[in-house]
DRENGUNU-250141 format. One record per residue (C-alpha): x, y, z; residue number from 1. Coordinates in steps of 0.02 Angstrom, whole numbers, plus 50000, padded with zeros to 5 digits. Example, Ala and Ser with C-alpha at 12.3 -4.5 7.8 and 13.67 -1.06 7.14 Angstrom:
REM DRENGUNU-250141
<site><east>50615</east><north>49775</north><up>50390</up><n>1</n></site>
<site><east>50684</east><north>49947</north><up>50357</up><n>2</n></site>
***
This chain:
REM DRENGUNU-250141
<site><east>49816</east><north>51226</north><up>50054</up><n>1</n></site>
<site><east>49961</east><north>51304</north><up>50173</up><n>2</n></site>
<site><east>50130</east><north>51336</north><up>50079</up><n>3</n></site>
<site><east>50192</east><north>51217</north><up>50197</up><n>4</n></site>
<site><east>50078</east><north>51046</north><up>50138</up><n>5</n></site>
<site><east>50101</east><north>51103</north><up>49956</up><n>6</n></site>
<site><east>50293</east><north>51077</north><up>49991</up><n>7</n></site>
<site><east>50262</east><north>50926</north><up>50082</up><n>8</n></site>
<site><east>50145</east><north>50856</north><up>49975</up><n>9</n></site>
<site><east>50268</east><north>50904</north><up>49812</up><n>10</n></site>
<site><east>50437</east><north>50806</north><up>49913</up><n>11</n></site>
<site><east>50295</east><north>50643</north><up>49929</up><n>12</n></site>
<site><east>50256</east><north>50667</north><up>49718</up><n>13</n></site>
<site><east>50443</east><north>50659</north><up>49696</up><n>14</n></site>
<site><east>50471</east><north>50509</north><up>49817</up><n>15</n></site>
<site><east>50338</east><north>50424</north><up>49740</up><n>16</n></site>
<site><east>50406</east><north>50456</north><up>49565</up><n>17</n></site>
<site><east>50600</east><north>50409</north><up>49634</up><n>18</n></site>
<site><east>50523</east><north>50239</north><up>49694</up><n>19</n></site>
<site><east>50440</east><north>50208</north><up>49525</up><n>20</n></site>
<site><east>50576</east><north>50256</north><up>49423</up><n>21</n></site>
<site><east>50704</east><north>50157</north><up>49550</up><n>22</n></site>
<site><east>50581</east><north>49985</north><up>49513</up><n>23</n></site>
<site><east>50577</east><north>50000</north><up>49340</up><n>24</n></site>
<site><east>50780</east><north>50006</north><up>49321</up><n>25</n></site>
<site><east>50788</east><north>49862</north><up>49439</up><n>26</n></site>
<site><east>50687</east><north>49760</north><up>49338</up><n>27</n></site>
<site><east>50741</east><north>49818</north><up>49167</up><n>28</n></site>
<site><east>50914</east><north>49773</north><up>49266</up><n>29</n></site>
<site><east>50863</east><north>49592</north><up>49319</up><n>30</n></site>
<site><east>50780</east><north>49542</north><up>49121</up><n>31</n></site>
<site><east>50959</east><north>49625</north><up>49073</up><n>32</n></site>
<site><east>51059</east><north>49507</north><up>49172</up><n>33</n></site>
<site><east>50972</east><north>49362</north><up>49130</up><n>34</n></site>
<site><east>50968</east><north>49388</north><up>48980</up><n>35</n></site>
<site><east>51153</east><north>49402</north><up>48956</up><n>36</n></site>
<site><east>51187</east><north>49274</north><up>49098</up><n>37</n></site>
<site><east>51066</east><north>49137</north><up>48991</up><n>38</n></site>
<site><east>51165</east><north>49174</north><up>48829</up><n>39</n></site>
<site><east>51329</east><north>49097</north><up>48920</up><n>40</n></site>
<site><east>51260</east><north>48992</north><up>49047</up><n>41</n></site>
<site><east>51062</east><north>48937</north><up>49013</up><n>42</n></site>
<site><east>51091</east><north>48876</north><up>49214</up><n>43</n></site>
<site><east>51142</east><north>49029</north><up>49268</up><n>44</n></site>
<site><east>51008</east><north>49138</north><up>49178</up><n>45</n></site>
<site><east>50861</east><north>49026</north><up>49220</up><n>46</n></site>
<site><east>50904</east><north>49051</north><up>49413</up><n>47</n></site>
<site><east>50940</east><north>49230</north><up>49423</up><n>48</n></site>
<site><east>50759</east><north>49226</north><up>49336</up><n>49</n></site>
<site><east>50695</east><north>49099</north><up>49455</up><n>50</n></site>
<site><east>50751</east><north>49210</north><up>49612</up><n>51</n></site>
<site><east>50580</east><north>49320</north><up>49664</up><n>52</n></site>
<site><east>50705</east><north>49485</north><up>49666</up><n>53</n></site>
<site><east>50566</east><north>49586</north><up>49590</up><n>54</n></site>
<site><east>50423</east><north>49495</north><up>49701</up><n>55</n></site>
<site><east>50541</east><north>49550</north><up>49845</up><n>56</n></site>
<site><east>50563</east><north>49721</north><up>49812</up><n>57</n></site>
<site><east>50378</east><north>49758</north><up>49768</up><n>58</n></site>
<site><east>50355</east><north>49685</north><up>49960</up><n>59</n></site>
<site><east>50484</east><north>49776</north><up>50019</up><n>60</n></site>
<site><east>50403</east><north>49932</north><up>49939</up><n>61</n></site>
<site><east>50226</east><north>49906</north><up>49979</up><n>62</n></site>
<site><east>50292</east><north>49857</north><up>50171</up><n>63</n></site>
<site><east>50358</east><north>50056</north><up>50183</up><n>64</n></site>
<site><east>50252</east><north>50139</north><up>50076</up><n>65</n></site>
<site><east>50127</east><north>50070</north><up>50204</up><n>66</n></site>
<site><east>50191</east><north>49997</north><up>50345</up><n>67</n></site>
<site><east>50023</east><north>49850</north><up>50339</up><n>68</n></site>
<site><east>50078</east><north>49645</north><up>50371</up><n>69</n></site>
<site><east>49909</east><north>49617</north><up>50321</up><n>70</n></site>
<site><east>49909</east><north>49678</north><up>50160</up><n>71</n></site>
<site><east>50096</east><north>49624</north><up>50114</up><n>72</n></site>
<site><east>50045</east><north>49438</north><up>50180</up><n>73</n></site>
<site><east>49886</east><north>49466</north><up>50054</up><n>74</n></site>
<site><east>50015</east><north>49501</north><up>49921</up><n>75</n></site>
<site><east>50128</east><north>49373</north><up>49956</up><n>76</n></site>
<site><east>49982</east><north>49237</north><up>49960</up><n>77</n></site>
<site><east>49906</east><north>49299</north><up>49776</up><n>78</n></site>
<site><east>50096</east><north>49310</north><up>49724</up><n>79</n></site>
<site><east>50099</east><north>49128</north><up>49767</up><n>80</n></site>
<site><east>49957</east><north>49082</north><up>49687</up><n>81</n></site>
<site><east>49992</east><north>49174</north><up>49538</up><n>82</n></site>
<site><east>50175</east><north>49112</north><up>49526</up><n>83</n></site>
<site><east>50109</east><north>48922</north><up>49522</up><n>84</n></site>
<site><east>49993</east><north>48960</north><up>49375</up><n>85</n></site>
<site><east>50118</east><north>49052</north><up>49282</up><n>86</n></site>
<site><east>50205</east><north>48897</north><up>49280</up><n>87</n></site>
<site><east>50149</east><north>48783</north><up>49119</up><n>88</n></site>
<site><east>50215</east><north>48926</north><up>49028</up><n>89</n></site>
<site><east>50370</east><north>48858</north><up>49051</up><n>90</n></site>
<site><east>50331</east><north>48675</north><up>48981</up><n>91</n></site>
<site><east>50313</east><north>48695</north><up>48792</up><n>92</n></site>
<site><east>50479</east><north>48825</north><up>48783</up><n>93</n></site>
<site><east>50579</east><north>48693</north><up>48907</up><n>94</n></site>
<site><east>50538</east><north>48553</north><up>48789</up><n>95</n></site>
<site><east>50492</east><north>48645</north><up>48606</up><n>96</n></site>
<site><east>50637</east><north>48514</north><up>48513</up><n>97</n></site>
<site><east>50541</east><north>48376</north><up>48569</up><n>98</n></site>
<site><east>50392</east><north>48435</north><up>48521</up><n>99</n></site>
<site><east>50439</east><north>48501</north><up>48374</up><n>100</n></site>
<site><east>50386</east><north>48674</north><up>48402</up><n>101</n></site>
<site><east>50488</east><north>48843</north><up>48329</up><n>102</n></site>
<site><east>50492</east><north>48993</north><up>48459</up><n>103</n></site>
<site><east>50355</east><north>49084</north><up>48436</up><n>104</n></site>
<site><east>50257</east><north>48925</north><up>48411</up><n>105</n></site>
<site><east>50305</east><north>48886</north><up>48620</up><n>106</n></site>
<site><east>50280</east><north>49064</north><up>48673</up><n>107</n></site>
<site><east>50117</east><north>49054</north><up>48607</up><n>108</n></site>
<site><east>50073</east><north>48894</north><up>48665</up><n>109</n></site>
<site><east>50159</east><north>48934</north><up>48853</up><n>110</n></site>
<site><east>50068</east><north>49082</north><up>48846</up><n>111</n></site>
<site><east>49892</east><north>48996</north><up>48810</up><n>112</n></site>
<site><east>49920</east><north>48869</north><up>48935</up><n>113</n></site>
<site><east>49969</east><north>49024</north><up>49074</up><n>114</n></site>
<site><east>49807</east><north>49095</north><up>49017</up><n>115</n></site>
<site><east>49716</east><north>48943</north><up>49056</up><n>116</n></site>
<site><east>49784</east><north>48898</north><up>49207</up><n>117</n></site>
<site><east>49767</east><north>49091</north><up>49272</up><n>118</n></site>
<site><east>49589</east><north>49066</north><up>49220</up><n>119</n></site>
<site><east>49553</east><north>48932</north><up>49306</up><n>120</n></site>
<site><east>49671</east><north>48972</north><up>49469</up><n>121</n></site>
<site><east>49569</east><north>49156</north><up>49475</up><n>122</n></site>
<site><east>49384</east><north>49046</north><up>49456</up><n>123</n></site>
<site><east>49444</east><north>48948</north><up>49623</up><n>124</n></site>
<site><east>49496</east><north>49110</north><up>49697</up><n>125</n></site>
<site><east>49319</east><north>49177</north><up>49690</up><n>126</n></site>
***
């Protein structure tokens, strides 16, 4: 390997390591905010969640780390699907008074129920 590609090939390492390193504080910045935008406004923090900011920026990413619609339209389509059964998760947490149900009790049961639908939504996929 020429001195030359070695230095290249070193300033891509770093880049790569930059762009991790710049999506991980984005989304430790994003479960940050919501979480202290939910404490005094539940509104508030379920929408800055409900925004696909770190869906976006993973697109974003993939678009000029490769520069291939095909592949980012892929991604957004699985997103998609994967978004929709993610969503019962939701449904014991949003109504755990009713239902009686202490925290961990609904995380458990959300996550069960995201399991199974995942499950199910990746059997239809193949």
């Amino acid at each position: 390997m020429s001195l030359l590609s070695a230095h290249a090939c070193s300033h891509l390492e770093s880049f790569v390591v930059t762009l991790l390193l710049l999506r991980t504080i984005i989304a430790a910045f994003v479960i940050v905010a919501a979480t202290e935008f939910g404490r005094r406004s539940p509104r508030l923090g379920g929408f800055i969640l409900s925004l696909p900011l770190v869906s976006m920026l993973a697109m974003l990413m993939s678009w000029f780390r490769d520069h291939d619609i095909v592949a980012v339209s892929r991604f957004a389509r699985e997103t998609l699907v994967f978004v929709v059964c993610g969503l019962p998760f939701f449904v014991p947490l949003a109504f755990a008074p009713q239902l009686g149900l202490g925290f961990w009790a609904a995380m458990g049961a959300g996550t069960a129920l995201a399991a199974a639908t995942t499950a199910v939504g990746l059997f239809f996929l193949n």
